[in-house]
N, C-alpha and C positions, 0 to 999 in steps of 0.2 A: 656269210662272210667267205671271200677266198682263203686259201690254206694257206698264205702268208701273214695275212692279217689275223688270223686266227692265230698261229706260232708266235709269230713279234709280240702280240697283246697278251700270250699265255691264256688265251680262252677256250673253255670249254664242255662242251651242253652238257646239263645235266641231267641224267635220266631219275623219273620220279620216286625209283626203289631208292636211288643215293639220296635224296632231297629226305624221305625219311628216317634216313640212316645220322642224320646232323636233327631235324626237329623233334622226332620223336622221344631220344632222350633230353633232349635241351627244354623241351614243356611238354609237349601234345601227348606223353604216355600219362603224366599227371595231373591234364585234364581230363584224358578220359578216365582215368579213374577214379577221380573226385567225382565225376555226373552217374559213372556207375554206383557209388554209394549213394547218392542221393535220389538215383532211382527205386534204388532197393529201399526209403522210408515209405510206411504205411502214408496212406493216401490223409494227411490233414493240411492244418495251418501253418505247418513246422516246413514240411514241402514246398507248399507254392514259397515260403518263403524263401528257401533254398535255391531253389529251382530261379527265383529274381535274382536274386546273388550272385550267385554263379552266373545266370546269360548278362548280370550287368558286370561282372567279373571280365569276359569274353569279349565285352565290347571296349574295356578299360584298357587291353595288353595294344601296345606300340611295338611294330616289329621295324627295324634299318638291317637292310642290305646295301653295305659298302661298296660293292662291286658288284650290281646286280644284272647284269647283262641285260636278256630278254627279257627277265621279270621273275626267271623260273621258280624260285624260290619264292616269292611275293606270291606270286598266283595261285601256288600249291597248298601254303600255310594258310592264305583267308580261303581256300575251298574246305583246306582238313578242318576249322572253326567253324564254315559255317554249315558243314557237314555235323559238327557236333554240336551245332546250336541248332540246326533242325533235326536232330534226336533228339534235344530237350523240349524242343515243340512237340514233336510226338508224344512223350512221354505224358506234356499237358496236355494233350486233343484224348490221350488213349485215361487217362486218369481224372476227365474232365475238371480240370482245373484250368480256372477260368483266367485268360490273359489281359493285362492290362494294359491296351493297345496304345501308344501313342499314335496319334490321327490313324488308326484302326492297320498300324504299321505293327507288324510282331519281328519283326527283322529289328536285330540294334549291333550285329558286327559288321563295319562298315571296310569300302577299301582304302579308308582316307586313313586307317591306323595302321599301315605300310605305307613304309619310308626305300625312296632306295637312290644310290649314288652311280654312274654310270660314264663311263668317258665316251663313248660310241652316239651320237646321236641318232640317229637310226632306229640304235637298240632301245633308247631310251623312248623312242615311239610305239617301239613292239609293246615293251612293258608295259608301258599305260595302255596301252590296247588289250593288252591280256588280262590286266584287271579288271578293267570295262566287262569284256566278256564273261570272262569267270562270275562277273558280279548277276548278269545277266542269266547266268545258268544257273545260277545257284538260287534263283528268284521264281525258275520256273520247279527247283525239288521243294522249295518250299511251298507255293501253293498246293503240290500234288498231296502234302501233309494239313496245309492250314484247310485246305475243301475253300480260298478263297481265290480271288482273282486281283492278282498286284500289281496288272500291266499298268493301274492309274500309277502307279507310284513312281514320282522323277526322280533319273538317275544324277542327285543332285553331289553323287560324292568323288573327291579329287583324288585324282592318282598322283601322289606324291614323290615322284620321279625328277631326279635332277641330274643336269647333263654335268660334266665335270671330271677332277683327276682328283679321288677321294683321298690319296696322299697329301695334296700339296690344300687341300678345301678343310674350312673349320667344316666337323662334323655338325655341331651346336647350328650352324646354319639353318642344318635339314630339320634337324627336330632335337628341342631340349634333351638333355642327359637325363633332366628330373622326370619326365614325363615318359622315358624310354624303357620297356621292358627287356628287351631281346636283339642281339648282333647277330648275323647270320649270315651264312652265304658262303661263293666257292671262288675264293679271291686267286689273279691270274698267275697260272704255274710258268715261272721264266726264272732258270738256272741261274745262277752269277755271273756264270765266261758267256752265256746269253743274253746278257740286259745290254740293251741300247743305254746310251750315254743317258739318255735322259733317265730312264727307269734307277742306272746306279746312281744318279744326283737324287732323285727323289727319296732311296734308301737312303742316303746322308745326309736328307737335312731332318730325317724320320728319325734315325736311329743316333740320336743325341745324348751325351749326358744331362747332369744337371748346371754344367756349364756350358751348354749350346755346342759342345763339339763332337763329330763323330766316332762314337766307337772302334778301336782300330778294327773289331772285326766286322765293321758294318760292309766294307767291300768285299764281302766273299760268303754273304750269306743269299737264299734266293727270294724274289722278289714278293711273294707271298707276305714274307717276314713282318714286310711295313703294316699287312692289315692289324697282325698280332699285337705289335708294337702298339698301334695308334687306338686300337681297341680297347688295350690296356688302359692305355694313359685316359680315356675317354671316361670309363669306367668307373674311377678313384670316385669314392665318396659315395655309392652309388648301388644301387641292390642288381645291375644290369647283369645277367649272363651273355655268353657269347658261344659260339661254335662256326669253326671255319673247316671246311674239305681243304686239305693243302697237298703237297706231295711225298709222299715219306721220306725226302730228303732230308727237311728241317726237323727229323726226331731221331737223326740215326749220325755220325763221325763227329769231326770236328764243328757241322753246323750246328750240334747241340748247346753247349755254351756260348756261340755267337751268337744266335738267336734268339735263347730261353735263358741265358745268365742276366742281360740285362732287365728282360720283364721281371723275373721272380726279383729280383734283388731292388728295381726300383719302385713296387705299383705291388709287389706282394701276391702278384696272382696265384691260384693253385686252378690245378686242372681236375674239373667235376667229371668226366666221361672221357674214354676215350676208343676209337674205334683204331685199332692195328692193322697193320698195311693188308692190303682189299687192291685185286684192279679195278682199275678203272671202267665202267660199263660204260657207254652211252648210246642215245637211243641217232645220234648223227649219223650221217653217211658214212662220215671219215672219223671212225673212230681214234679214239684219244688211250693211245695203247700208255699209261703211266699208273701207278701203281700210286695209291694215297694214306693217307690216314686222316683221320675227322678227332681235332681235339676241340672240347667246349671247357672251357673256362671263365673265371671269374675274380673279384677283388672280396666282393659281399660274404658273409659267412656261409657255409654249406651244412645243413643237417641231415642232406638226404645222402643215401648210400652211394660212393663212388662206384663207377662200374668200368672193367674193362671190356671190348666188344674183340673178339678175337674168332673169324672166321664165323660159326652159327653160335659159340660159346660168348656167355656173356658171367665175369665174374665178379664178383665184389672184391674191394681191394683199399687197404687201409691209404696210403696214399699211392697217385700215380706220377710219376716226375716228368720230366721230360724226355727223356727215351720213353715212354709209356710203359713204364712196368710197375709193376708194385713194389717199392722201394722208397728208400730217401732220397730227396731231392739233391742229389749231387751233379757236376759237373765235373766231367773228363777232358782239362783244357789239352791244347797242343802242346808237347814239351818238343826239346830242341838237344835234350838230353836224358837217357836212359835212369831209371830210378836206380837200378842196381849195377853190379858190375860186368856187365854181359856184352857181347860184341854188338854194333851201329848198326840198326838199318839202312840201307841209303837205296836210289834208286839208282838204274843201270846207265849205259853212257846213251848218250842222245846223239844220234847221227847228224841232224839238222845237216843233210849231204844234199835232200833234193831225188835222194835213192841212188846215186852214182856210185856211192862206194859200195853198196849192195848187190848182193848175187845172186839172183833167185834160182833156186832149185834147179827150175827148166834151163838154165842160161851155163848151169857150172859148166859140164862137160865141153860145151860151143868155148865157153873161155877158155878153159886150160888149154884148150887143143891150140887154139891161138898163141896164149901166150902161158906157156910150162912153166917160166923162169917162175911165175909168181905162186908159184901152189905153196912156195913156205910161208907165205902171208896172207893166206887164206883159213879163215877158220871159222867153225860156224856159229850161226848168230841166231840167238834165241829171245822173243819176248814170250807176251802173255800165249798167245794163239798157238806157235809155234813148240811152247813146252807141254801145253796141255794134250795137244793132238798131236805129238811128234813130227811134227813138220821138219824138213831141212829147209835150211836158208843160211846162205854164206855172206861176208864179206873181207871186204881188202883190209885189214888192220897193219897199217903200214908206221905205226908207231919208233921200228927201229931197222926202217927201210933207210938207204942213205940217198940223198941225191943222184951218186954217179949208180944205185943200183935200178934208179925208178927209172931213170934216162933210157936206160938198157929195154925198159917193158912200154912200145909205144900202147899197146891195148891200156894199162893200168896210168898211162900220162893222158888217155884222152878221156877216163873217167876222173881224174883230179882236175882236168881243167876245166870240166863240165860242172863238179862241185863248187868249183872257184865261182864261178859264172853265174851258178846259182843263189850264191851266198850275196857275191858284190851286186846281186838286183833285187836283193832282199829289203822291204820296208823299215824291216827293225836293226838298228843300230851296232845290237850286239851281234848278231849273225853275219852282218857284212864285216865287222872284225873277226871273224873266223874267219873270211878270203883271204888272209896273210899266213894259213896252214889248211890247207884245203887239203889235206892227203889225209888229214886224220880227222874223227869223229869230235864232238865239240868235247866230249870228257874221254878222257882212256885208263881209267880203272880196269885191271885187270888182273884181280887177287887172283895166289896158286887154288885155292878152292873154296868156294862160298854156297852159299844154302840160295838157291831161288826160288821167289813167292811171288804169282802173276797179281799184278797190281790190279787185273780185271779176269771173274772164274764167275762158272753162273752159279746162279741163287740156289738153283734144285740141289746144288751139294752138302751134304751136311760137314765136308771136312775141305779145306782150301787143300790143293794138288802143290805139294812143293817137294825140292830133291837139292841134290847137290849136284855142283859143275864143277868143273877146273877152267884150269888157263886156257884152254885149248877151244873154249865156248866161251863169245862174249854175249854178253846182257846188252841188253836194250833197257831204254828208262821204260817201258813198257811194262819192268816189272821189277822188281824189289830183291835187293840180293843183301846178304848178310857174310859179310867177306870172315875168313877163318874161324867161320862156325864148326865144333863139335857134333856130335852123334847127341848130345845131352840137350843142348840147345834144337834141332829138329825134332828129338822126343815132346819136347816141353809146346814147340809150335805144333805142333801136328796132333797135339791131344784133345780128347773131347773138351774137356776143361777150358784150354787157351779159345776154341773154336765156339761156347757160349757166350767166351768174353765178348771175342768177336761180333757176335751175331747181335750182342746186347750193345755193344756203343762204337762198332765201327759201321763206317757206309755200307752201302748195302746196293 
């Protein structure tokens, strides 16, 4: 696919060390070690019996991928089965135990028990053709174990691939819920303020109550969201697990209880396994530089050990919530007001100028020189970038400039009337009402001294870069100020303490 198509659709290849990073704990480690103990029985009638079991076991499991692209997923899991269905042949050839061949067939996991949903037609060709082949390859490791030749045998089984928008499609379609073991797959990563109209209509008619209306928070969650949702709901009643690759967006700020407050609360899910944010590898030209986590969940009862997957450590953990930690399942909604009695965060003023009332570093000196009259209304302007790496950057804050004083500064009249021009040819309504004060910035907060914290600091920190300013330095909404903050309130931000809070349920 081109690299737009690839972005708008949020897709992207998956390399086959990630593909086991979702199946191996979702089933494949506990079949393989179910067939390891049944290798381990001395050689009688207890055996073969076992040994039928389990390869009719193998042939029973029904896998759906929602969003399967090329197939990737489909094609790796019926290799990793029939990879361990021809170990169980071996085991019969090396243990001479005799197989009970349907028409002299010893093959019984088939590709017709993968399911997958796909909006790409194209893609939806690859997949069935990857099946095919896989099927085809995996027919030549097994003779090389049975000593037989199985080229007579017709490749009589369907790839069950359907073209479609697995949002807006009954799943029940593709294949019974009763009949279904396993959800899986690496559903398409597309931000909020990135979905096309149609992708946020499909989150709205996905993320419904039980009166058919949308969650308020359903417009601001990302577009992954709907598989979780709809996998959920699918789920009910039903012994089905699931595991989905997503982005670590939806386990970390404010998408946590949009997300995962209506699943847990409507359909009862808990989450069996979880893998902690990992980049993203893949094996594409054009790598998919995004950063994930892999949660599997379900509705059915769980007896088996939850685990958390964190970097090569993998640990047991009495429950996992939705920030993935070990914990109780809480939710940290949005408040709108402070719990205790402590000063507001708020964000800084937003220029929405077009850059006209801006002064960049390289430019001061050239202005002043121009025009003197205005260095009292120049002062410098700090967001995120510019406070972590001390940058300078000026602007005109002409908040308590007068008419007859601007008239006086043609330099500082032909960047307000550039801002004017930029705002009156603006699409959006409210910034073209800002053309009726084009000399000032859309907000002019300008506390005597406040605490600034860059609303964007990179990850490798273990403590967020924050300080104090005065009147004399304005913010930018680029980064978060706390107006007539104390020395006690920067103690309390700037602790290791506050900074786990952080790392535990804000974005990241």
């Amino acid at each position: 696919l081109n690299p737009d198509t690839r972005r708008t659709g949020g897709m992207h290849y998956t390399s086959i060390e990630n593909i086991h990073k979702v199946i191996d704990p979702l089933f494949f480690d506990a079949l393989s070690a179910e067939l390891e103990k049944i290798a381990a029985i001395p050689v009688d009638k207890t055996k073969k019996r076992r040994l039928d079991e389990f390869q009719d076991k193998l042939a029973s499991l029904k896998f759906l991928d929602p969003a399967c692209g090329s197939g990737n997923f489909l094609t790796e899991t019926y290799i990793s089965l029939r990879r361990l269905e021809n170990k169980l042949l071996a085991i019969r050839h090396n243990d001479q135990i005799v197989m009970g061949f349907d028409n002299m067939n010893p093959i019984k996991v088939s590709i017709s028990q993968f399911h997958g949903i796909e909006i790409n037609d194209f893609a939806v060709t690859v997949a069935k053709t990857a099946l095919w082949i896989a099927e085809s390859q995996m027919m030549k490791e097994t003779e090389d174990i049975v000593h037989m030749n199985l080229d007579f045998l017709p490749l009589k089984s369907y790839a069950n691939i359907v073209e479609g928008n697995a949002l807006t499609m009954p799943w029940e379609n593709v294949v019974s819920k009763h009949e279904l073991t396993y959800i899986m797959g690496n559903p398409p990563f597309v931000g909020y303020s990135l979905q096309s109209k149609l992708q946020k209509d499909d989150l709205l008619s996905i993320y419904v109550d039980e009166n058919g209306k949308p969650y308020k928070t359903a417009g601001k969650i990302d577009y992954v969201s709907g598989w979780y949702f709809k996998a959920s709901a699918f789920m009910l009643g039903t012994n089905i697990r699931a595991a989905f690759v997503s982005t670590n967006s939806i386990t970390q700020g404010e998408q946590v209880a949009g997300v995962w407050g209506p699943i847990f609360n409507r359909f009862g899910i808990h989450i069996d396994f979880a893998h902690r944010t990992f980049i993203w590898d893949s094996e594409a030209n054009l790598k998919a530089h995004v950063h994930c986590v892999i949660v599997g969940f379900s509705v059915a009862p769980n007896h088996n050990p939850k685990y958390i997957y964190s970097s090569e450590r993998k640990a047991i953990a009495d429950n996992i919530n939705a920030y993935l930690i070990d914990a109780p399942s809480v939710f940290v909604d949005s408040r709108k007001k402070p719990l205790c009695v402590v000063p507001e965060m708020t964000t800084g003023n937003r220029p929405a100028d077009g850059g006209h009332l801006i002064i960049e570093a390289d430019d001061y000196e050239e202005f002043l020189s121009k025009e003197p009259g205005a260095a009292k209304y120049i002062k410098k302007l700090v967001g995120s970038v510019e406070f972590i790496n001390n940058k300078d950057r000026y602007c005109l804050w002409l908040v308590d400039a007068s008419p007859n004083e601007l008239r006086k500064m043609p330099e500082v009249m032909k960047r307000i009337e550039a801002c004017k021009n930029d705002r009156e040819s603006s699409p959006d309504a409210g910034r073209r009402k800002l053309a009726l004060k084009p000399a000032l910035f859309r907000e002019t907060n300008n506390p005597d001294t406040y605490i600034v914290v860059p609303a964007v600091s990179s990850e490798r920190r273990r403590y967020i870069p924050m300080g104090f300013l005065d009147k004399e330095t304005i913010a930018t909404n680029l980064v978060i100020t706390i107006p007539d903050a104390k020395l006690f309130h920067f103690g309390i931000l700037t602790s290791n303490v506050h900074m786990a809070w952080v790392r535990a349920v804000c974005g990241r």
